[in-house]
Every structure is written in structure tokens, then in C-alpha cells.
C-alpha angles and dihedrals in degrees: 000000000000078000098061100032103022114191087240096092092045076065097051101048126083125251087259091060100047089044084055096051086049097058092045093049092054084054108051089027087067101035083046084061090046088053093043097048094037086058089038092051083041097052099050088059091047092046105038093240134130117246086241094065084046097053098050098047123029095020095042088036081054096046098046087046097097098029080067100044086055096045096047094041093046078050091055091048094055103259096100090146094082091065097072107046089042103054089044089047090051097053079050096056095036092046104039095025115029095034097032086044094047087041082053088056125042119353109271125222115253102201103197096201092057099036098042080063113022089042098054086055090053098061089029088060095045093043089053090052099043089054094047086055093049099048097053085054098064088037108048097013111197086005093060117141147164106247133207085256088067103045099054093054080046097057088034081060088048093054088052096046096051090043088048092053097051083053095041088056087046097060086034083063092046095051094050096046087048092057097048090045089053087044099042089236126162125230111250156127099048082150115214100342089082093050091051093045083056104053092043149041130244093256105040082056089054085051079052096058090034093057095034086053101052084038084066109037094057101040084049090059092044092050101051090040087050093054091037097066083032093061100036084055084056095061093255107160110253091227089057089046091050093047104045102026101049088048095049090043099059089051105032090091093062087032089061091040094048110051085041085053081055088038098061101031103269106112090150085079104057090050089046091047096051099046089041086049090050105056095034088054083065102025093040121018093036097039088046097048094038081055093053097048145338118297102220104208100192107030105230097329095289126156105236100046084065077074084089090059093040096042118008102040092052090036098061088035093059088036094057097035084051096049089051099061092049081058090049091049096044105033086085095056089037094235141081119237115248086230088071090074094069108070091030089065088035093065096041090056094051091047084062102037093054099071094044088057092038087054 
């Protein structure tokens, strides 16, 4: 993103202007979100498919696109160390701010037949990471690095996943039209998405999450770089910018997303965003990048970079296997409690306060 819109010319423009590119980015960066969910909502009618399912493949696939064009093409470039650090720092923010913060406030679906098997992927995928980092750690020490090996199982684990989960929505359908035939139900209430199945195609849906997708990924990066140079002309410190802004900035897309997705009835999204985000940051963003180039693990064996195996790699592990017993728990009463968000955001928000006091 920084190559089509470089922060360069955030640094060149008055405080009117960027007041001004402020204002717009708020407003497409919302209306992109109405389009997004509205095609997303459409499309699982059209598909048979649960907004769940949605949500964790084509929205989340859209939404960790350009994460990975930046990171492969950063990893081509030879700065290869910035994949890793940003696709684990993103499962921390979707999982502990987006979904903590959505749990805090309205009582999310727990669908037991998607997140009994998504959601096994999701902590399987960041475990396997966690323990190849580890491992090359122990084995190369200062040296340690994701390798091309690992990426390609990585993005072969990506293709089953996303065929499984085609399959997985499939016998999800049959199971559900066998029930209602059993029970002599009607099909109904499927609120707004069958008013918006009826009034457009299928592609022309797809178009829907696709513009709604690039709406909100560049008006999210104008945003942030607008308040950014706002804020460090403010006197702001730079530390406090860094700290809170970057990490705002890598999750604000599926923020966005998710609490839209609350605000017009289709919580299933947002569950399936977050869990879908979450596995295609490993799968995809970080087997892509490790294919492209080298991962380094520890930046020319210096002391302050081992911050990502002392921090980042046990915080997304507690923060997924946390996140796994609240689905074990709620997958029987078919929610979420609203209580789960709070250690979910509390441990995002330690997760970002620890290196600005560190530093």
C-alpha cells in the first residue's frame, strides 16, 4: 500500500488537507463496509452457504489479499523480516480486539458445526507455526529462519482448507434441509440477504465484496497515515503514534468489517472473519512470503527482535487456545458470553502496551 499512496505526500500537504482526507476516509471507509457485508450477506443466499463460511473464506481471503501482496513483495525486496511479526500481530488483534471487542458488545453466535472444525484449523495453523519457529530456533540460534519447505506445506494447507471448507458448507446445507424437511419447516427469515439475492446476481454480489474490500483497504491506510502526521504535528510523541497507530492500522480493515457486520444483523461474519483472518494470515500471508524469500526469526542476531519468540509467539498461542475453550464452552448454548471479551481485549492490550514500555 505504502507504493501506491507513500506517506511522503501525508508530509507535504497542510492540516486542512489532511483534516479533509480524514473526514473522507471515515466515509468511504464505512460505506465501503455497508457494500462489503450487503454482497457477502447476498452471496451466502445465493450460494447456500452459511455467513459463517462467507465470512471465513472469500471475505477473510479478500481482507488478507493485500497483507500478502505487501508482505511477498517486502520479502522480495529484501525486508522479509517484517512478514513474520506482522501476520502474528494480526491473529493477536482479530482474535483479542475485533472478536473480544464484538463478544463486549452483543452476544455472538457460536455455530458448533463451523467452529468445531474451522476453528480446529485456526489454532492447529498457529501452533504449527509457533513450533517451526521454535524449532529453528534451537536448531540455527541467532541464524534461525522460515524456509521455502515450510511455506509450500503452508499454501498446500491453504488449498485444503479452502476445498474443505466448500465441502464442509455443503454438508452443512444438507443437514439443514434435511431437518426442516423432518420438521415441516418452512424456509424463512433469512432477513435482508434474500432481498439482496433477488435484486442481483451472483456476480455482480462478488463485485460487491470485492469493491467494498479495496473501498476499505485504502481509505484505511489513508486514514491512519492522515492521523498519523495529524497527530505528530500535534506534538503527539512518535513512540505513542508507532505503538498505537501501526497496530490499529493492520487490523482496522476487519475492525471496520466486523462491528458493520453487528451493526446490520449479521454477526455470523464477523465470527467467520476473524477465525478465516486468522488461519490465512499463517497459511497464506506467512507461506506465501517464507516462499518468496527467507523469514529471518531473529534480524541479524540482535537482542531486541527475539522480542517476537518471547512476546508475539506465546501471546497468540494463549490468545487461540483461549479462545478455544470459550468455543468448547459455547458451542452447546449456540453464543458466546458477552464476559469472554474481556480477557480477550485485555490481552490484546497488554500485548501492545509491553513493547512501548519496553521501549
Amino acid at each position: 500500500m505504502e507504493h501506491l499512496i507513500p506517506h511522503a505526500w501525508f508530509e507535504g500537504q497542510s492540516q486542512l488537507i489532511l483534516l479533509l482526507v480524514t473526514i473522507v476516509s471515515l466515509g468511504i471507509v464505512g460505506k465501503g463496509a455497508d457494500v462489503l457485508v450487503e454482497g457477502a450477506a447476498g452471496a451466502a443466499f445465493r450460494l447456500g452457504m452459511p455467513k459463517v463460511i462467507v465470512g471465513a473464506t472469500i471475505v477473510s481471503l479478500g481482507t488478507t489479499s493485500p497483507e500478502f501482496a505487501v508482505s511477498v513483495m517486502a520479502a522480495w525486496s529484501g525486508d522479509a523480516g517484517l512478514a513474520l511479526g506482522n501476520a502474528v500481530g494480526s491473529v493477536i488483534a482479530d482474535t483479542g480486539l475485533i472478536f473480544g471487542l464484538g463478544c463486549l458488545l452483543t452476544t455472538l453466535p457460536a455455530d458448533k458445526f463451523v467452529l468445531s472444525r474451522q476453528g480446529w484449523v485456526q489454532v492447529g495453523s498457529a501452533a504449527l507455526l509457533a513450533a517451526a519457529c521454535y524449532i529453528a530456533w534451537m536448531l540455527q540460534g541467532d541464524a534461525a529462519y522460515i524456509g521455502r519447505p515450510l511455506g509450500v506445506l503452508l499454501l498446500l494447507l491453504l488449498g485444503a482448507y479452502l476445498w474443505i471448507s466448500v465441502r464442509w458448507a455443503r454438508q452443512r446445507q444438507v443437514a439443514e434441509d434435511a431437518m426442516r424437511a423432518r420438521a415441516d419447516v418452512a424456509v424463512g427469515g433469512e432477513d435482508d440477504s434474500v432481498e439482496h439475492a433477488a435484486h442481483h446476481s451472483l456476480f455482480a454480489l462478488i463485485a460487491m465484496i470485492l469493491g467494498g474490500i479495496v473501498m476499505v483497504i485504502f481509505s484505511s491506510h489513508t486514514l491512519v497515515s492522515s492521523v498519523g502526521e495529524l497527530a505528530l504535528r500535534w506534538g503527539v510523541p512518535q513512540v505513542v503514534i508507532a505503538a498505537s497507530l501501526v497496530a490499529l492500522g493492520t487490523s482496522l480493515p476487519e475492525l471496520v468489517i466486523g462491528l458493520t457486520s453487528l451493526r446490520r444483523g449479521h454477526k455470523e461474519l464477523l465470527v467467520g472473519n476473524v477465525i478465516g483472518a486468522d488461519i490465512l494470515n499463517v497459511l497464506f500471508v506467512i507461506g506465501g512470503s517464507s516462499v518468496a524469500a527467507k523469514l529471518p526469526i531473529i534480524e541479524h542476531g540482535a537482542s531486541i527482535p527475539e522480542i517476537f519468540l518471547y512476546l508475539h509467539l506465546p501471546t497468540m498461542l494463549l490468545i487461540l487456545f483461549l479462545f478455544r475453550i470459550f468455543i468448547h464452552s459455547s458451542v452447546q448454548r449456540g453464543e458466546f458470553k458477552r464476559i469472554y471479551g474481556v480477557p480477550l481485549l485485555l490481552i490484546y492490550l497488554a500485548f501492545v502496551a509491553i513493547p512501548f514500555f519496553l521501549g
